[in-house]
Every structure is written in C-alpha cells, then in structure tokens.
N, C-alpha and C positions, 0 to 999 in steps of 0.2 A: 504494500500500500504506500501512496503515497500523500502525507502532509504537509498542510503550509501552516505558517503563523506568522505575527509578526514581530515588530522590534526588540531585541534581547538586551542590545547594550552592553555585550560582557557581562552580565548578572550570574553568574554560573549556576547561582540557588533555582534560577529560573528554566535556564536548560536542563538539569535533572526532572525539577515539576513538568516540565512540555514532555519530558519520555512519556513519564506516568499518566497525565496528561489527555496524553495522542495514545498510551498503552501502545507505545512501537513494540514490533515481533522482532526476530532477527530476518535481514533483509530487507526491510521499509526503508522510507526515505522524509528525512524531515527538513523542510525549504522552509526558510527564514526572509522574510520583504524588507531586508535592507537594514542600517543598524546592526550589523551583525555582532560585531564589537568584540569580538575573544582574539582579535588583534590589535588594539586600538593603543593599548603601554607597548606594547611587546615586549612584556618583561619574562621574570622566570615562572611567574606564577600563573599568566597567562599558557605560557606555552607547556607548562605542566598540565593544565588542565585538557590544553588541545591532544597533549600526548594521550593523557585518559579517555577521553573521546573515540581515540584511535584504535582502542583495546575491544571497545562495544559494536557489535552485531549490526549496526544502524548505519546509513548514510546520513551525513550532514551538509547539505547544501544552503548556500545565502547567494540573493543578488544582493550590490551593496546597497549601502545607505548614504548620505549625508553625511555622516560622526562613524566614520572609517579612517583607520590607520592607511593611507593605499598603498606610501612606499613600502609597509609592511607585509600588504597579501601582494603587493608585485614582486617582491622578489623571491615568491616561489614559483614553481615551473608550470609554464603553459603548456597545454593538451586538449587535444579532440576528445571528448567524452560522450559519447550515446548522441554524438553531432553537431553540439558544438564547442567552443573555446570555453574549459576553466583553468584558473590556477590553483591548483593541487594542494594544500596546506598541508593537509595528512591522507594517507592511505583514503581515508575515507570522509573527509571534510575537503569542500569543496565550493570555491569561488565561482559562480557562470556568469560570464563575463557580460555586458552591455551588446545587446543586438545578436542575440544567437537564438537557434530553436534547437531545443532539446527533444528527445525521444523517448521519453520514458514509461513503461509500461504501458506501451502503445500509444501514448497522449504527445501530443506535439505540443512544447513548450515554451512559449516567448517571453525571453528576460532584458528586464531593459532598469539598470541599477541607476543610482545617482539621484541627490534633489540640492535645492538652495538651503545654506545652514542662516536661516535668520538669526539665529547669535553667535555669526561669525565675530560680532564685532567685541563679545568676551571673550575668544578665543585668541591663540595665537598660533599662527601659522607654522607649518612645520612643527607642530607639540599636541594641538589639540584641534586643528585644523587643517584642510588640504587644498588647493586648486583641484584635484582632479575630480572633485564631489560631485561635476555637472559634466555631461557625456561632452565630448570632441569632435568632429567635422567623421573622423576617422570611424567610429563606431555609430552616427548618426548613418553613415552612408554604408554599414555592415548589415547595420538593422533593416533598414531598405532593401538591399540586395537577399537577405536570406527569408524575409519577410516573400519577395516574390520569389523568391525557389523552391515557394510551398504553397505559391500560388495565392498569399496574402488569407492565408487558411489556417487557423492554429485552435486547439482546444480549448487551451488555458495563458492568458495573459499573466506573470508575475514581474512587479515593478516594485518602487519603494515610495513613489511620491505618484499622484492619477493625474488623469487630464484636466485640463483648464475648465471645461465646462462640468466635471462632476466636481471640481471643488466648488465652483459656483452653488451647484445644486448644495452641496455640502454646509455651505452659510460662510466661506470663507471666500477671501480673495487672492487669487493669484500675486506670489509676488513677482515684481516689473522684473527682478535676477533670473526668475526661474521661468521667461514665456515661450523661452527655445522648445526647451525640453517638454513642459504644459503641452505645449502647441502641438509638441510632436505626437507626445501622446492621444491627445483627441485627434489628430489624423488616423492614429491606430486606433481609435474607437470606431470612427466611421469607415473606415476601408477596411478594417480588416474581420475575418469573420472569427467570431470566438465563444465558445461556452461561457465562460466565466473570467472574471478581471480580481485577482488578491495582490491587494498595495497594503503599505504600510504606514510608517511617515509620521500621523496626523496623533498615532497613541489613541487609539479608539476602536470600538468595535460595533460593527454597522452594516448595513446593506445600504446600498443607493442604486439606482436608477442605472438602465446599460449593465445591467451586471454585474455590478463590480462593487466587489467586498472590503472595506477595512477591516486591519486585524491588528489588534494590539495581543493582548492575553489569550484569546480564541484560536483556537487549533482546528483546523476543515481540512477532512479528507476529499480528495481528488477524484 
C-alpha cells in the first residue's frame, strides 16, 4: 500500500506515530508533501535517526518542502526509481525530485516539490534557509516534458504548496514570491487529468474543490 501525509519537520516523535498511524506492513510506502525535515541540521542525531529508518521494512519517500536542508538531500546520489529522478538518502528513504512521474503500484505519480518560505525574512540563508525552495527554469521544463510523455494523464498529483486558485478557494492569498510556481500549478489542475491532488504546506487538514486534499496530521491511502 501506498500512503501520503503531510508536513513532518524532523519531528521524529511524529514519524514513528505516522507508522502506527498509517499501520505500515512490511513493503508499503509512506510519501511525505514536503517539509520533510530529517535533513534540515544534518547533524549526528539526524542522521542516526535516518540510519534507523533504514533498518525498517517501509519505504520512505518526501517531495520537498519550503524548510528543506537542499544542499543537504543534494549531495546524495541521483537515480531513476520506478521512472523517475530521486536522490537516494538511504537504502530506503527517498527524495522524488520536482517534475517527475513515478510508477508505483500501478499508479502514475506526479511530484512537483518547492513553495515561498514567508518567514524567510527570520531566517538566514544558508542555516535555516535556501534559494533552491522554488523550482528553476530547468525542472519547470522537466515537468512539462514528462507530464506529456504520459500524455498529460497521471492518477495522483503530490506537491507541497497547490494552485493559485485552490488557495483562493482556500480563504488565503497567493503570495506575489510564489505566482511562478501557483500559476504553474493551476495549469496542472486544468490540463492535466488526475484522480486526486495531496499538498501540504498550509499545516491543515481538509478537502477542497478539484480534488485536492490538504494534509497536515492525516495519513490517506492511495
């Protein structure tokens, strides 16, 4: 089986409850909408825990979030997985990169990471902040291309932040930083065809209009 949920944040107390949770088997698969956060220090007690991870029966996938370490999940190695680009953290923990579709138990998967951190401006760059939070020319133009190689046809949409017009519907306002990405997203609500839409982002758990689910604490199988 496969589950989603959303923002973790390196809470580690949290990722044990989501096993229990979701009641993972050995085999399953548990997808995280961004925030993923068990890299975000990269210290030893982080990477202790990721090593733990590594030991248990479960796969562990995230697209990013916003409050991502990136030079941290970039410098593990990129690979073709069930179709498209992740970078590998552990045996079984697994980045899927911005603009790929995945194949997973049958289900065509479309992952599209990144949003605007509206308190960048407590942050500091390079410590608790990054440039690469918001997609590039390079993986906006990946997503398009692999988008039509399936013929603009996918099951399941998984992102970290939604479209411009479900935050509308949502009671919120697009921020002016994040209308690239917003924008692009509601092009994939309209062109592309999909069962269902799980973001994350917002710390909330909800249904809206088009499909498409937030999830903060809530765990949905696929």
């Amino acid at each position: 089986m496969i589950y989603v949920t959303g923002d973790t944040h390196g809470e580690q107390a949290r990722m044990l409850l989501l096993e229990k949770q979701a009641g993972l088997q050995a085999g399953d698969t548990l997808i995280v909408c961004g925030d993923f956060g068990y890299l975000f220090l990269n210290d030893r007690s982080e990477n202790a825990f990721l090593d733990d991870l590594e030991k248990k029966p479960y796969t562990y996938c995230f697209v990013d979030g916003n409050h991502e370490n990136f030079p941290a999940i970039f410098q593990y190695p990129q690979e073709t997985w069930n179709g498209g680009s992740v970078h590998r953290v552990r045996r079984n923990v697994l980045h899927l990169m911005r603009g790929q579709v995945f194949v997973l138990e049958g289900k065509r998967i479309f992952t599209m990471g990144g949003a605007y951190s509206i308190d960048r401006a407590t942050r500091k760059e390079g410590d608790s902040w990054w440039r690469q939070e918001l997609p590039d020319n390079d993986e906006y133009h990946q997503a398009y291309r692999n988008l039509s190689r399936h013929g603009n046809t996918v099951d399941y949409i998984l992102t970290h932040t939604m479209p411009r017009e479900a935050i509308l519907r949502y009671g919120r306002y697009p921020d002016v930083h994040d209308m690239e990405l917003t924008g692009f997203l509601e092009w994939v609500m309209y062109e592309v065809k999909y069962t269902h839409w799980y973001c994350g982002h917002w710390h909330d758990d909800c249904d809206l209009p088009q499909h498409i689910t937030l999830l903060w604490h809530d765990v949905r199988a696929l």
